[in-house]
C-alpha positions in Angstrom: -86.0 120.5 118.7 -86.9 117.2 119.9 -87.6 114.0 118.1 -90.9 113.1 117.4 -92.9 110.1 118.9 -92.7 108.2 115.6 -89.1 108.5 115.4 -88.6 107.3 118.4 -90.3 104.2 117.9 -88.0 103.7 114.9 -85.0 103.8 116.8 -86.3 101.7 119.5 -84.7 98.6 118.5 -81.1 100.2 117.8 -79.8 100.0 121.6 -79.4 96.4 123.1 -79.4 97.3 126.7 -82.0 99.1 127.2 -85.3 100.4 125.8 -88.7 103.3 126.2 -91.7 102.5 127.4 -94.2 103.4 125.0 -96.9 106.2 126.3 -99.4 107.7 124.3 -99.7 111.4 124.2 -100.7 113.5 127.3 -99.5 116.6 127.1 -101.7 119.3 128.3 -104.3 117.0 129.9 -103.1 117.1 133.6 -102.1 119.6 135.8 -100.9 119.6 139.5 -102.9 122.4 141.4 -101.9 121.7 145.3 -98.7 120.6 147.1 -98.1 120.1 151.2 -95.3 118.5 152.7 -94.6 117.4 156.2 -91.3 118.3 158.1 -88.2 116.7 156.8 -85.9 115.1 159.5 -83.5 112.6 160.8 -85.0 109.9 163.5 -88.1 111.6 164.9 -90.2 108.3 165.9 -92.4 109.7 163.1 -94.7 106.8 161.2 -95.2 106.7 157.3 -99.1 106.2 157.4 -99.5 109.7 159.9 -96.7 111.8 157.9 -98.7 110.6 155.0 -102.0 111.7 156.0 -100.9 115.3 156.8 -98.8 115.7 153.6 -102.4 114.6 152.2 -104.2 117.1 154.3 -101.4 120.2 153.7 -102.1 119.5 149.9 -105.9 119.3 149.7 -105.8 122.7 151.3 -103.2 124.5 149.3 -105.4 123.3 146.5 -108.6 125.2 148.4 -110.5 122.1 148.1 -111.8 119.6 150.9 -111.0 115.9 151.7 -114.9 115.2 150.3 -113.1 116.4 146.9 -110.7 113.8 146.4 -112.0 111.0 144.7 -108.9 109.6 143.6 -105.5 108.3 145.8 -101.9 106.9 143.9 -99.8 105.6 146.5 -96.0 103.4 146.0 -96.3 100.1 147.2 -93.7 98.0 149.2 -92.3 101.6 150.8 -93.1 101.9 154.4 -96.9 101.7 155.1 -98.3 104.2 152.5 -101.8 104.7 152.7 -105.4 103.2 151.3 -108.6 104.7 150.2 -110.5 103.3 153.9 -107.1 105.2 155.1 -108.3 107.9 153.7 -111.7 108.0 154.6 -111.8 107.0 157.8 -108.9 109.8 158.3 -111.1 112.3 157.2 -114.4 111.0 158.1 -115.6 111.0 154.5 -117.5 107.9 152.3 -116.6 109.0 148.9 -115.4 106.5 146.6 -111.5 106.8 145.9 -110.3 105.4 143.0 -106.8 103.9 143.9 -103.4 103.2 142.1 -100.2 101.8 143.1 -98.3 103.5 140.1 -97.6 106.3 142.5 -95.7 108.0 145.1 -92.0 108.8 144.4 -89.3 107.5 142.4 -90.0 106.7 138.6 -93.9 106.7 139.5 -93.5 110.4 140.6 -93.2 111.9 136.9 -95.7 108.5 135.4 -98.2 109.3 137.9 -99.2 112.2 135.7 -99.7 110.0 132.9 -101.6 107.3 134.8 -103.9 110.0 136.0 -104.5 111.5 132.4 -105.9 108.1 131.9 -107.9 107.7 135.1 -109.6 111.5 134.0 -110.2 110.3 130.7 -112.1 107.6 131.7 -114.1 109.7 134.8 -112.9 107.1 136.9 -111.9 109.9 139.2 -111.7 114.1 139.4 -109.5 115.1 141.4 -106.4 113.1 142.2 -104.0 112.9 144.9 -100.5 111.0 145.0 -98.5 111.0 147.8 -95.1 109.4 149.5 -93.9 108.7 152.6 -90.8 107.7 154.5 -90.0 107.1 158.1 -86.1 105.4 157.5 -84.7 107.6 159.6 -86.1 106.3 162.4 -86.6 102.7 161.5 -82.8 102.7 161.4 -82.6 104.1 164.5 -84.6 101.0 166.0 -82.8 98.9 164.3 -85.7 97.5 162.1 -84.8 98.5 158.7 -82.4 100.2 155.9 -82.7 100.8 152.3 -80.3 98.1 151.7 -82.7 95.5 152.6 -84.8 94.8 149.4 -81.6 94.3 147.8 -80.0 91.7 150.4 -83.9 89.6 150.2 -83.9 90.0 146.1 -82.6 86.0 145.3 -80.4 86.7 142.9 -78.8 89.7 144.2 -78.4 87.4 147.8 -76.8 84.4 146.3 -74.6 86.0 143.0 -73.8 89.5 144.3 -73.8 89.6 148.2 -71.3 86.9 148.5 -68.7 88.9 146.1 -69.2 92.2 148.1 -71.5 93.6 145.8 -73.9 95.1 148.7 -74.7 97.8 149.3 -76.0 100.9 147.2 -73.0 102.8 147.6 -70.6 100.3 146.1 -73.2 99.8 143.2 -73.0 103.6 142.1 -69.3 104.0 143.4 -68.1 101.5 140.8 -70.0 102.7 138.4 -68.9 106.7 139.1 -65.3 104.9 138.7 -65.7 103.3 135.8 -67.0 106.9 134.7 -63.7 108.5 135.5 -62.0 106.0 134.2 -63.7 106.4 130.7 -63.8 110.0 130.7 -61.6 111.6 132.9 -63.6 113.1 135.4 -62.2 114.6 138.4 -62.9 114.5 142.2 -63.4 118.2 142.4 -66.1 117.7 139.0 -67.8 115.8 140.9 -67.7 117.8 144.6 -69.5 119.9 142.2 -72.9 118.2 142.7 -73.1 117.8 146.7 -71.4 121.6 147.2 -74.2 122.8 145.0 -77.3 120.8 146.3 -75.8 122.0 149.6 -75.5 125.2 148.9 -79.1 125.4 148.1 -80.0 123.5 150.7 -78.5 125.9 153.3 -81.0 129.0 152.1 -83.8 126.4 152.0 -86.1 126.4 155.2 -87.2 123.1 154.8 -83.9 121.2 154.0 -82.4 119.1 157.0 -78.8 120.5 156.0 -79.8 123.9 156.0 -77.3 125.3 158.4 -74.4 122.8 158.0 -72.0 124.8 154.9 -69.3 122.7 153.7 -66.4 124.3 151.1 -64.6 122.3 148.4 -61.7 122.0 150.8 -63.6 119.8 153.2 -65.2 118.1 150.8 -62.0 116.8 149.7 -60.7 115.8 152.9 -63.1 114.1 153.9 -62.0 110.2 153.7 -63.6 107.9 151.0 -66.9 105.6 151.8 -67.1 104.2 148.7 -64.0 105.3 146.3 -65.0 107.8 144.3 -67.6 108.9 146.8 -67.3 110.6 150.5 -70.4 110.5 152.6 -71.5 113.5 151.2 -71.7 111.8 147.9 -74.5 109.6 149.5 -78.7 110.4 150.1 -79.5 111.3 153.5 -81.8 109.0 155.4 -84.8 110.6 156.4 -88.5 111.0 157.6 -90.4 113.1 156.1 -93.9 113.2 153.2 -95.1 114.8 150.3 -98.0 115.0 148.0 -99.3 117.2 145.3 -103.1 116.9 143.4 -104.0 116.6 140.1 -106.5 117.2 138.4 -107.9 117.7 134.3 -105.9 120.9 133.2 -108.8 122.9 131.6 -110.2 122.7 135.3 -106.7 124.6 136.1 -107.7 127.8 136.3 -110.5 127.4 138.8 -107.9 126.7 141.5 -106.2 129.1 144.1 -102.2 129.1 142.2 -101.2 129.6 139.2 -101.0 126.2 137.3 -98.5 124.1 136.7 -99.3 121.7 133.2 -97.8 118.4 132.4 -96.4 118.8 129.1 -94.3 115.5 128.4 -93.7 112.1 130.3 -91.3 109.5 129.6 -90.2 106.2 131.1 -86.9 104.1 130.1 -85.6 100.4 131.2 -82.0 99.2 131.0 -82.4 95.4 130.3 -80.8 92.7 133.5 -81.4 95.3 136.1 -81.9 95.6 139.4 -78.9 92.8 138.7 -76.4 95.5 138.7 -73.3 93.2 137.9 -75.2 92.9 134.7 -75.6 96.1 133.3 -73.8 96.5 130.1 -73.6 100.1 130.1 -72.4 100.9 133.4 -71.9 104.6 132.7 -75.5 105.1 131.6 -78.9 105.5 133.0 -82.5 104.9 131.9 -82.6 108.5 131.2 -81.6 107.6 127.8 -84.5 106.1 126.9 -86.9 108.2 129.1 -86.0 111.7 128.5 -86.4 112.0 124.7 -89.9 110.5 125.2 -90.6 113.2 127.3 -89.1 115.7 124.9 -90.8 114.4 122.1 -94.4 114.9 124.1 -93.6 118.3 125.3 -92.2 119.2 122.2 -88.3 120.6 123.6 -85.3 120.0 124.4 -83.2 120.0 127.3 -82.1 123.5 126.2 -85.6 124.5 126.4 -85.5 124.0 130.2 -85.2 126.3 132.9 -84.5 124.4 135.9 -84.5 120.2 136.4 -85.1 118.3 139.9 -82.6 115.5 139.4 -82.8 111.9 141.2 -79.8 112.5 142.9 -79.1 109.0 145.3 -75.4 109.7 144.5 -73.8 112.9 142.8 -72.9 110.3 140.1 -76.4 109.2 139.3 -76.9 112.7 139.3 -74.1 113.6 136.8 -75.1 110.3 134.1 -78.3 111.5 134.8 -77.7 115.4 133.5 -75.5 113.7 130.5 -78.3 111.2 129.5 -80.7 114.3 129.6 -79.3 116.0 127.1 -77.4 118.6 128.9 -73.9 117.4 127.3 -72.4 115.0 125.3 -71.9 111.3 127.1 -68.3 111.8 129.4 -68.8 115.7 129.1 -70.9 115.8 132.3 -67.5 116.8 134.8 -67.2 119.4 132.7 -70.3 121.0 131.9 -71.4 121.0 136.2 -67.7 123.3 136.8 -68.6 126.9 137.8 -71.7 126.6 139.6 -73.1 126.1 136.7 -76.6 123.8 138.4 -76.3 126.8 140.9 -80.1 128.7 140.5 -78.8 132.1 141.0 -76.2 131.3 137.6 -78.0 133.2 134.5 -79.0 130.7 132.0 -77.3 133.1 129.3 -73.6 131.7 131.0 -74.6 127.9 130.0 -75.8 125.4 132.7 -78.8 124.5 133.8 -80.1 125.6 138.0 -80.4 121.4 139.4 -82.0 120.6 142.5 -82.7 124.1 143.8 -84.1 123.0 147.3 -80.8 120.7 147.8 -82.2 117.3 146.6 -81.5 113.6 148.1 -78.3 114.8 149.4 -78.6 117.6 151.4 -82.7 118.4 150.8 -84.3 115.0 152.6 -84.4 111.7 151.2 -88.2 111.2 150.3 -87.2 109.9 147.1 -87.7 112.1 144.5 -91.6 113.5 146.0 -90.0 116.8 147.0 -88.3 117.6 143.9 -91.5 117.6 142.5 -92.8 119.5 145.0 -90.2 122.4 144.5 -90.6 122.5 140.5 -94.4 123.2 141.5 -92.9 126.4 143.8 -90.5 127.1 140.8 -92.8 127.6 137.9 -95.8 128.9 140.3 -92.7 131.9 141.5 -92.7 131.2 145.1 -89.6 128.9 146.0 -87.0 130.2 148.5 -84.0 129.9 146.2 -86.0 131.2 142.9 -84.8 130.6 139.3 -85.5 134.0 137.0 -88.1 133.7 134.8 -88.9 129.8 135.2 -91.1 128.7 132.5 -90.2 124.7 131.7 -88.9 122.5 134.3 -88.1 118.8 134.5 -88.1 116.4 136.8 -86.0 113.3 136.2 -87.2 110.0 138.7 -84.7 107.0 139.1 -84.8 103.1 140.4 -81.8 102.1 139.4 -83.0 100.0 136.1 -85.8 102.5 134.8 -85.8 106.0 134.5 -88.4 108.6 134.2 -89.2 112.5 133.2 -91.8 114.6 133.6 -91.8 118.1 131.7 -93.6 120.6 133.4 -94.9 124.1 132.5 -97.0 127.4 133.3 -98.2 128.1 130.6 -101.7 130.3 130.8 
């Protein structure tokens, strides 16, 4: 079983390179009760705000309410051009006040949006809450206007102490630290050609995944040529256009809504001190999820053998694989062996060991909306309705990532 709260807290101050972020208890308070997405694609001249808005829209519905109903909007900031409440409104043609939050969207803010909004209900600052992300990369690279390498090259110190030494960009961060992995612990090429031929594999019987009719075998996985030793293109996050959003709302109100509900039963958040200065990590094998997932644990009361299927933040099948590790799937270097044998594969019964990861094919082979849509398909998961179903799915986890914090969400459908 997991660790309590209180021990936690005690054992805060044993780790020097990283710490949680203490959140009070919310589980049971929230629950998510609509979901819409937009088309996921490559360059399709698609803008944030409109992707946005309809993701919004698709979500409101599947939650039978109307825009008039939403009196509450958590957005990501400095991604794109994500919405506002007068967004909103004037979208809609409503007048309701919307109570607004930037601790949002996708990423880490994906699984603390949950508890942010436990807060906001608490205090009837709002009812019923959307949070939504959207992305339009794909075709701002096209044009030529922007990457997801840019933050990085405009961050001071990253420009004048990392740039200059080669140290640019994401690919070379998580390549070096996926070979300092294998260096540690031994793990092999085709260990990890486990992650992207999985995520593939479900994202080629997943109608909504951008790789859904492009297979690809172990075989030319390995011959394709190295980006970034260890990692092949594959290895790497699409770049994409595309939205999601899902509502919340107080979970005792759960029932009253069309689907069956899907609780928040656990969040936690981790930090791993001198990030986003990646040349200053001390633990280059490890990930916030150290620090985040047993918070989460300890709220929900489980453990990661508790789960039935996990949405994984998967930028690069090695943040993917730490990831699973700092979860508590395996032991720390055991993470090459435990993914062998389709073992994050949703159709593998949970009685042969594993866990099913990223059933809809995730940031590599799903769409790159950063982490939105894996909440997205735990929703269809637990609620019995995704396209590559998990038997019996009762607990699910989301894990969100930025590079220096981590976060998890525990979700359930419990009655």
């Amino acid at each position: 079983m997991a660790q309590t709260i209180s021990q936690l807290k005690q054992r805060s101050g044993s780790f020097d390179w990283g710490h949680s972020v203490e959140l009070d208890d919310v589980r049971g308070e929230v629950a998510i009760v609509g979901i819409g997405e937009t088309e996921y694609s490559g360059p399709s001249g698609r803008n944030a705000k409109d992707m946005a808005l309809a993701a919004v829209a698709a979500a409101i519905a599947d939650a039978g309410l109307k825009p008039q109903d939403i009196d509450g909007l958590m957005i990501s900031p400095g991604i794109s051009d994500q919405l506002t409440p007068e967004d909103f409104r004037q979208h809609f043609q409503v007048t309701q006040d919307i109570w607004f939050s930037q601790e949002g969207g996708a990423m880490i803010w994906g699984a603390t949006c949950a508890h942010t909004s436990a807060h906001a209900i608490r205090a009837r600052k709002a009812r019923n809450i959307v949070n939504v992300f959207a992305v339009d990369w794909a075709t701002a690279r096209a044009r030529g206007t922007g990457n997801p390498g840019d933050w990085h090259a405009s961050e001071p110190m990253k420009a004048g102490f990392e740039l200059p030494y080669g140290w640019f960009p994401q690919p070379l961060y998580f390549a070096t630290f996926m070979h300092r992995h294998m260096h540690e612990f031994g793990t092999t090429d085709e260990q990890l050609a486990q992650l992207p031929l999985t995520f593939r594999r479900h994202a080629n019987t997943h109608d909504g995944a951008v790789m859904n009719a492009r297979t690809m075998s172990l075989e030319e996985y390995l011959a394709r040529p190295m980006l970034a030793d260890p990692f092949r293109v594959e290895d790497c996050c699409l770049i994409s256009d595309g939205a999601g959003a899902f509502v919340m709302c107080a979970a005792e109100r759960a029932k009253d809504f069309p689907h069956p509900q899907v609780v928040v039963e656990g969040v936690g958040r981790g930090c791993i001190d001198g990030a986003p200065y990646i040349s200053q990590q001390k633990k280059l094998t490890a990930t916030p999820q150290t620090f985040a997932a047993p918070w989460a644990y300890a709220m929900a009361d489980c453990s990661a053998q508790d789960l039935d299927v996990i949405a994984v933040y998967d930028c690069f099948s090695g943040t993917a694989l730490m990831q699973i590790e700092d979860m508590g799937f395996c032991e720390k270097g055991e993470g090459g062996a435990f993914v062998e044998g389709n073992r994050l594969h949703a159709s593998r019964p949970r009685s042969q060991g594993g866990i099913p990861c990223n059933t809809h094919g995730g940031l590599l082979s799903h769409a790159y909306v950063l982490g939105i849509a894996h909440v997205i398909e735990l929703v269809r998961q637990l609620r019995g309705t995704a396209q590559n179903q998990v038997d019996d799915v009762q607990l699910a986890a989301y894990a969100g990532f930025t590079a220096d914090e981590g976060a998890t969400m525990i979700l359930s459908n419990r009655c």
